[in-house]
C-alpha positions, 0 to 999 in steps of 0.5 A, a space after each residue: 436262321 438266315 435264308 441264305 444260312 439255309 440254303 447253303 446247307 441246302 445246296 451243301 446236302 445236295 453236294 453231299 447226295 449228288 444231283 440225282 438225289 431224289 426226296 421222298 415225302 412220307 406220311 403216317 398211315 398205320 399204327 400199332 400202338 403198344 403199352 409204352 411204344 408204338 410201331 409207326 408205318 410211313 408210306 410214299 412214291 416216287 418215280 426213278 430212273 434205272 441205275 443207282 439212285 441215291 433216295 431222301 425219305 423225309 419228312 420224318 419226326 425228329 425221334 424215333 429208334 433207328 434200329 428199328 428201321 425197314 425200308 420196302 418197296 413196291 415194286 421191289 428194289 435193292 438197298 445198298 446203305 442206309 443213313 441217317 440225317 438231320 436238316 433245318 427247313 423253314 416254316 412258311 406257314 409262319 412267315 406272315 406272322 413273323 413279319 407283322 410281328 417285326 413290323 410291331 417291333 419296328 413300331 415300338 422301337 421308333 416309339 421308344 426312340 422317340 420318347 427318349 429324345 423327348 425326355 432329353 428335351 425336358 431333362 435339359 429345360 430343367 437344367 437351364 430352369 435351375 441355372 437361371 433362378 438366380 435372382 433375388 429382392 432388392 439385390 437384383 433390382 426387381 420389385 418385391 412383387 415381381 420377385 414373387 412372380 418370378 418365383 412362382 413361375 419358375 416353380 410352376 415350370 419346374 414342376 410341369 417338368 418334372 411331371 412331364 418326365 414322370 409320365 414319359 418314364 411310366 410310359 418307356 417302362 410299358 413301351 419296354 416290356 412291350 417290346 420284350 414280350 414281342 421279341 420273346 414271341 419273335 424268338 418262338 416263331 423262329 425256333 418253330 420256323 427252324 424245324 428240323 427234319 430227320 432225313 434217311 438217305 438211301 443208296 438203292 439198285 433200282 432194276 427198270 424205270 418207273 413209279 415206286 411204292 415205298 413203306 418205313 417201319 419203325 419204333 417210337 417212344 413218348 406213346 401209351 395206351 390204356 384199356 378203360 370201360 364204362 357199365 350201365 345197368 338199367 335193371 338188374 334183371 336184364 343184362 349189363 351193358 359193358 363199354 370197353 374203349 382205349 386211350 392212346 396218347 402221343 407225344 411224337 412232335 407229329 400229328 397222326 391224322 386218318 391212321 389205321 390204328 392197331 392197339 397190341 397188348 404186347 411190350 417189345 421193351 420186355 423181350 422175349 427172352 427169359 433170364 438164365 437162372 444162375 447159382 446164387 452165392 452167399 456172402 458179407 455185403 449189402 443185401 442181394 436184389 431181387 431179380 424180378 425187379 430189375 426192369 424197374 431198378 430203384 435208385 437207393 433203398 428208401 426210393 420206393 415204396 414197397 407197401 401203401 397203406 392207409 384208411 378210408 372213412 366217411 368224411 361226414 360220419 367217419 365210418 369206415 368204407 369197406 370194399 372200396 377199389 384202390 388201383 395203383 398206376 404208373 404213366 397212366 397204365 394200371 399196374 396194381 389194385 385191391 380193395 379196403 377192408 372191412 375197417 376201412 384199412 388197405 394194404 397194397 403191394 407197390 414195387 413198381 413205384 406207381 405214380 398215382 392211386 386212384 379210390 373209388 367207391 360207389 356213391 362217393 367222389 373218387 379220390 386222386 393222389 398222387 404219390 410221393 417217395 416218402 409217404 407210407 401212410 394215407 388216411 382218407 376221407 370220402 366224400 359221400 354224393 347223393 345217390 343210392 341203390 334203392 329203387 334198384 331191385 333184383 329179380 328173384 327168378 334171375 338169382 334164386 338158384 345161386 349157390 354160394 360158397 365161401 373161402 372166408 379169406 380176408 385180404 386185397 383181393 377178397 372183393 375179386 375173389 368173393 364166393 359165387 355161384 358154381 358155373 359151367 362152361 356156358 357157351 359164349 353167346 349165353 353168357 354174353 351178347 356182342 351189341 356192335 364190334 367197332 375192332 377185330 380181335 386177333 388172337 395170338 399164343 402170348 398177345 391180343 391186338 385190337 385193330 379199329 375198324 375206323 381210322 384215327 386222328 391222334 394229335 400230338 399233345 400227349 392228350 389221351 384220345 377216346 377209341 371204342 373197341 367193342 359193345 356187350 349185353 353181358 348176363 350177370 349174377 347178383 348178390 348181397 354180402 353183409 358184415 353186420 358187425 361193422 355195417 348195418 346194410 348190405 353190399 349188392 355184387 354183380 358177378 360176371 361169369 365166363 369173363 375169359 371169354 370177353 378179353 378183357 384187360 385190366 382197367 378202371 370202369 366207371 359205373 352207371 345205374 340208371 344213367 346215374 353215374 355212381 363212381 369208378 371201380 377196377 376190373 382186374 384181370 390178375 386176381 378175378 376167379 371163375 367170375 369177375 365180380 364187380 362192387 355196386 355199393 350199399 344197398 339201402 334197403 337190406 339191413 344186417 342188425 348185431 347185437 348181443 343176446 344178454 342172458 348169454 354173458 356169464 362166467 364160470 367161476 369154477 376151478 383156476 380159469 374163467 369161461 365167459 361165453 359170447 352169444 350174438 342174433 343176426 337180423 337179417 331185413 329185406 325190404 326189397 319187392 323181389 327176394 335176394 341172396 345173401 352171404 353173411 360173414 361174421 367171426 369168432 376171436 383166435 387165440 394167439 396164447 395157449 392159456 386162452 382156449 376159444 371154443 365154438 359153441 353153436 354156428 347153426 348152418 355156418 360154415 367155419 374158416 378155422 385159420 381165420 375165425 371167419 363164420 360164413 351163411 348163406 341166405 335166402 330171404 323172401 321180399 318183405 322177409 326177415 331172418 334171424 341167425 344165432 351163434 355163440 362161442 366160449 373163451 376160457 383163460 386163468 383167473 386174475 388176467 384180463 383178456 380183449 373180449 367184446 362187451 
């Protein structure tokens, strides 16, 4: 826009305000960033006269929600309107380079210019040069050989010519997009030193002269932040060393620099209201919605997927990966998680319609994918790094009074859910130690909010800025689980109790073992139990060895049906130098037909979930030990059918 063109809108707003408008420059100095919104406080001074004053808050960016505006003063004044507005300014800063930029422009321009002209010169040679090859042998009088002559320079100059023109073609062609690419350039400068300013005026009582403080409130979008956490365990007879940080990110249009920065787990967009539940009403028609889903409304039945499904496996053996953590997420926020089971499969509920699923496992490269609307399956192979458990080992001392109990239950949230030992309400310096609190945590009924003690600079490039929030020693319980008829090795667990009492969020972890980075993991506040356990991987040097005990496969050919029974030695190998525990789940077939009677025959100490077959025991094995588990079960089923057993 012309200078004049902006100071006539300039002079027009002053008309508008009245010549005792007074401008007001504010700047961001605290932020309370939500989960997908941010409240920003602004601040300024100015002195005023008494009377009533029409004041311009500018240097506002150019969104934010306008009812969510609060105007304070200090001291106080009386606000009579407010409005809103909007003014082109010019940059400045950008000048210079504006007009060296003009100046290329100018000097490409001539260059063309001149080439043209040139060009022209050669294209009027070359058409005097045809006009005059009129000329013959013995017709024209000219001797043979002058003919020749002639003729050989006429041909000599043409093509001099015509390659002259080609180079100064080639030559325009480049000046061109040269002066495209400056012109283009020229254009982004414009638009950057056209900027336009939100304005609030405001019309205000002021009761004495003097200076004034003034504070603005408000709500802004295109801002997000996310808890994430970094474990480090350097034995594991000491404590963890657990990390939690935040990762905001700012789209705003307006750098944030030297902010007081809060970090809230509140949602404003969410309300705080609950819906009135009203009578449902049958009828024909399309089926109803669900109304917990109204915050995320699909646009049409198949939009989005309601399950993820899929397999993990091995990309270089082509075994499945067990317990390997699967976190959906949308815009950068974690909504949903889970683990793979034992055959590697994993089903997950996705009715927000997450845009990303992150699958991580220790000693493998984590996977991102990115999610589309029509995809229902996902068959996955991990890749496997070189990094293994087996110069960690566990402290006997630390683990040998864990009492395991099993809930035998098979499902996404087995992991987080895993038995463990039965902890009391410890008090929370035993159970965890505080290294250095770099935020103070205020407590409310419905939110945590996080106020970093160190000021912070968050520029706007929607790039995610690193904010530590708080340092542990945390004290942690290991223990193996093993599913030998799958896997021949078994899976060490750090179980954290009193976790509560650390107000954690949900968030992906990355871990280290010996300052060796050993993949990511979730911590998933929605489905821990009276301890959050955490995975750390296949420990090398505990082995679990199946196999069938032969002499125990026979059949009863006796009457109508046949009963063949199944026997199986678990071998449980410890090769560590301190003694570990150990829960082993193996399982027992059920019956989906009542011609197929399936009979437990002998589980030792196991214990039996009968609603899912699943045979649990839990062990103690001495360093350098190893321990042997027998079991058995019958089937009995009619004469002349064939049934899946196992051989």
């Amino acid at each position: 826009m012309k200078k004049s063109k902006v100071l006539s809108l300039f002079l027009s707003m002053h008309i508008l305000l009245g010549v005792s408008a007074q401008e007001v420059k504010t700047k961001v100095t605290e932020l309370t960033a939500y989960k997908t919104e941010s409240g920003i406080t602004r601040t300024g001074s100015s002195s005023l006269l008494v009377g009533e004053q029409h004041i311009v808050f500018i240097g506002l960016p150019s969104e934010f929600d306008l009812s969510t505006i609060q105007i304070s003063s200090n001291p106080p004044i009386q606000i009579l309107d407010i409005k809103n507005a909007q003014r082109i300014m010019e940059h400045d800063s950008l000048k210079s380079k504006s007009i060296a930029l003009e100046s290329k422009i100018q000097a490409k321009v001539e260059r063309i210019t001149d080439r043209e002209a040139e060009q022209d010169i050669l294209k009027i040679e070359e058409k005097v040069l045809l006009q005059n090859t009129q000329f013959g042998g013995s017709e024209s009088g000219l001797p043979s050989d002058r003919y020749q002559q002639n003729l050989a320079f006429m041909s000599q100059k043409l093509n001099a010519l015509r390659a002259s023109k080609a180079l100064i073609s080639k030559d325009l062609e480049n000046l061109r997009r040269d002066l495209n690419q400056l012109r283009f350039q020229q254009m982004r400068i414009s638009l950057k030193r056209q900027k336009v300013d939100r304005i609030i005026e405001v019309k205000a009582d002021v009761p004495k002269n003097g200076n004034y403080t003034f504070e603005i409130k408000y709500l802004t979008a295109n801002t997000q932040w996310r808890p994430t956490y970094e474990i480090k365990v350097d034995r594991l007879t000491a404590p963890i060393q657990l990390k939690m940080k935040a990762l905001l990110f700012q789209n705003t249009g307006e750098d944030w620099k030297d902010v007081k920065t809060e970090l809230s787990t509140a949602d404003p967009k969410r309300g705080n209201q609950l819906s009135p539940l009203n009578p449902f009403q049958l009828h024909f028609g399309n089926p109803a919605q669900n109304q917990t889903q109204t915050y995320y409304p699909p646009a049409s039945p198949n939009e989005y997927l309601d399950i993820l499904k899929g397999q993990l496996r091995n990309a270089r053996t082509g075994e499945a990966i067990a317990f390997a953590s699967i976190a959906l997420f949308k815009n950068r926020q974690l909504i949903a998680g889970g683990t793979s089971e034992l055959d590697g499969s994993f089903s997950i509920s996705n009715k927000q319609n997450a845009d990303l699923m992150q699958i991580s496992y220790l000693g493998y490269q984590a996977l991102n994918i990115g999610l589309n609307r029509t995809q229902l399956y996902y068959a996955l192979d991990m890749q496997p790094i070189n990094s293994r458990l087996s110069e960690v080992d566990i402290d006997f001392e630390t683990n040998r009074d864990m009492q395991v109990e099993s809930s035998g239950i098979m499902s996404d949230s087995y992991i987080q859910n895993m038995p463990s030992r039965s902890v009391g309400k410890d008090s929370y310096s035993s159970s965890s130690k505080e290294i250095s609190r770099l935020s103070i945590i205020k407590r409310e009924e419905t939110k945590l909010t996080y106020e970093i003690k160190r000021n912070q600079s968050i520029p706007s490039d929607g790039k995610e800025v690193s904010m530590p929030i708080r340092d542990f020693e945390v004290k942690a319980h290991f223990t193996h689980l093993a599913h030998p008829e799958l896997d021949d090795k078994a899976y060490l667990f750090a179980s954290i109790p009193n976790w509560e009492d650390l107000d954690l969020l949900d968030g992906d972890a990355g871990l280290y073992i010996n300052d060796q980075y050993m993949g990511k993991t979730i911590i998933n506040t929605q489905i821990a139990s009276d301890s959050l356990k955490i995975a750390m991987g296949r420990d090398e040097r505990v082995s679990v060895k199946r196999e069938p005990i032969a002499v125990a496969q026979k059949k009863s050919l006796l009457g109508s049906t046949i009963k063949e029974v199944r026997q199986y030695k678990i071998t449980i190998r410890n090769t560590k130098m301190d003694a570990i525990n150990i829960e082993v789940l193996d399982r027992i077939p059920l019956s989906t037909d009542a011609q197929i009677e399936v009979k437990v025959e002998d589980i030792l100490d196991g214990k039996l979930n009968t609603a899912t077959g699943i045979i649990s025991w839990n062990k103690t094995v001495a360093p350098g030990a190893t321990l042997e588990i027998v079991f058995s079960y019958s089937v009995k089923y009619p004469k002349g059918k064939t049934i899946n057993l196992p051989r």
